[in-house]
C-alpha positions, 0 to 999 in steps of 0.5 A, a space after each residue: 272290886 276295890 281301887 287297889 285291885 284295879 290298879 293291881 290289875 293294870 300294874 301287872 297287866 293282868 289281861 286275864 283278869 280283865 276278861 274274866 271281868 268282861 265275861 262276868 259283868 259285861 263291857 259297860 261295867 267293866 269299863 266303869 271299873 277302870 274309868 279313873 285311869 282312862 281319862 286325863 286330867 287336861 287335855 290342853 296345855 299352855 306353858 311359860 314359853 307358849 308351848 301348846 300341848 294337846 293330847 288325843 282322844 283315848 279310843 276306849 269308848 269307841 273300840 267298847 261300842 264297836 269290838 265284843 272281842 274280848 281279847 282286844 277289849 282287855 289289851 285295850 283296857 291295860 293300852 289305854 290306861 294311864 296310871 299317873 293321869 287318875 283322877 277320883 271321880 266323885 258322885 254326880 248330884 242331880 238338878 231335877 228341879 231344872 226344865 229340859 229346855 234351860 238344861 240344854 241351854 246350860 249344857 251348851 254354855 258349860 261345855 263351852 266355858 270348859 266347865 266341867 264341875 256344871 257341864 257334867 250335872 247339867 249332862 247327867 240331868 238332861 241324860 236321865 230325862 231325854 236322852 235324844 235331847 242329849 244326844 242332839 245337844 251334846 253333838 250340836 256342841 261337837 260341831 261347832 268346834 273342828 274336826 280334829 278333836 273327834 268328838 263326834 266319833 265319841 258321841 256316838 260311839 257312846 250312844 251305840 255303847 248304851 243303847 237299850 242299857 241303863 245309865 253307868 255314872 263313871 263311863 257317862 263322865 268319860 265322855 263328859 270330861 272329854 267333851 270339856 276338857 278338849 279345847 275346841 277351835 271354833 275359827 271355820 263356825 265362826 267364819 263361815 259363808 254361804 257357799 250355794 255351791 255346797 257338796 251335800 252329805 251324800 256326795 260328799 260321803 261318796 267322795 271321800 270313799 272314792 279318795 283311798 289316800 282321804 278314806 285311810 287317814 285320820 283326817 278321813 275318819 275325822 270327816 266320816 264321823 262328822 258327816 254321821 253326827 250331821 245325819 242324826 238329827 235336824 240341826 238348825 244350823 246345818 247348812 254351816 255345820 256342813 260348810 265348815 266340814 267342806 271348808 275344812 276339807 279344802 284347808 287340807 294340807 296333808 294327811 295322818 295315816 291311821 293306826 290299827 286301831 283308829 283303822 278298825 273304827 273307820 270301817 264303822 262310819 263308812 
């Protein structure tokens, strides 16, 4: 299918259209079509004045990985799309001649320097070759910044999205642009202090599920993805990850009810 199609499509909000794709190429390919108008070309501005702008998370991964109506995954695609923000998304070259544990190294330090040129082939690479190492790393960068980017609820809304499928290149810089482009917030990794005292990941869990204001508000989703993505795998540096997560929670000062659609995805981190 050509460009010009694809943003006829999202012009005349075409949702027939989208479905008839959805139906015929399946969700990850469909979702690669239109991936040029469903990022940003910055999350994060500063200007003259010192003003900062953030812009949030586009939900579309997640609701792709979570929802097989096709209905909602097609309103999704002409919601979520942004015809002034496209941004062409150029062939990603590989680093095949890279070992496994400086890819990681370079990954970490790229995402950090919000590199997105070197962040997205070193991510390409490591993906290809392991994608467990990946997935630990990409999330092991996530947590070290705060809550409220969500990075977490992306990772994995991701690794759910292509399990058991092959790689797809244009929704693969989907989570890599974002995961750059967010500038992150590292004050609670930075200032963290052994806490002997610290609510564990169950009981905090537990917490929040018994706390119906927390469990339906941005900030509860923001916890619930954040203790999953420390589940998945033995970090090094759990113990502070989790600190910070308690830490956060205590600096609480109000809550954000959820939309509908941050709504339907909280049910799948409970």
């Amino acid at each position: 299918m050509s460009n010009d199609k694809i943003l006829t499509i999202i012009k005349e909000k075409n949702k027939n259209e989208i479905i008839n794709m959805l139906k015929t190429d399946g969700k990850i390919k469909t979702l690669s079509f239109f991936a040029e108008v469903l990022d940003k070309r910055a999350y994060f501005t500063l200007d003259n004045e010192g003003t900062i702008k953030r812009k949030k998370l586009n939900y579309i991964i997640p609701i792709f990985a979570f929802s097989d109506d096709f209905n909602y995954l097609a309103d999704s695609i002409i919601n979520f799309s942004d015809l002034k923000e496209r941004e062409k998304i150029s062939d990603i070259s590989r680093l095949s001649n890279i070992e496994i544990s400086k890819l990681k190294e370079k990954l970490m330090k790229t995402l950090a320097n919000g590199n997105l040129d070197f962040s997205k082939k070193y991510g390409k690479e490591l993906f290809l070759r392991d994608r467990e190492e990946f997935y630990k790393t990409v999330l092991e960068f996530s947590l070290l910044g705060d809550m409220k980017s969500l990075k977490p609820l992306l990772i994995l809304s991701f690794k759910k999205l292509f399990e058991n499928t092959e790689y797809e290149e244009n929704v693969f810089f989907l989570l890599i642009s974002y995961l750059t482009k967010y500038r992150d917030n590292f004050y609670f990794y930075e200032n963290y202090e052994k806490d002997d005292n610290i609510v564990e990941v169950k009981n905090l869990r537990e917490s929040i599920i018994l706390n119906k204001n927390l469990l339906e508000s941005m900030e509860g989703l923001e916890v619930l993805s954040t203790l999953k993505a420390l589940e998945m795998y033995d970090f090094k540096n759990f113990d502070k990850f989790l600190s910070k997560v308690n830490d956060e929670i205590r600096m609480l000062k109000s809550l954000t009810v959820l939309d509908e659609t941050a709504k339907k995805l909280s049910a799948a981190f409970l």
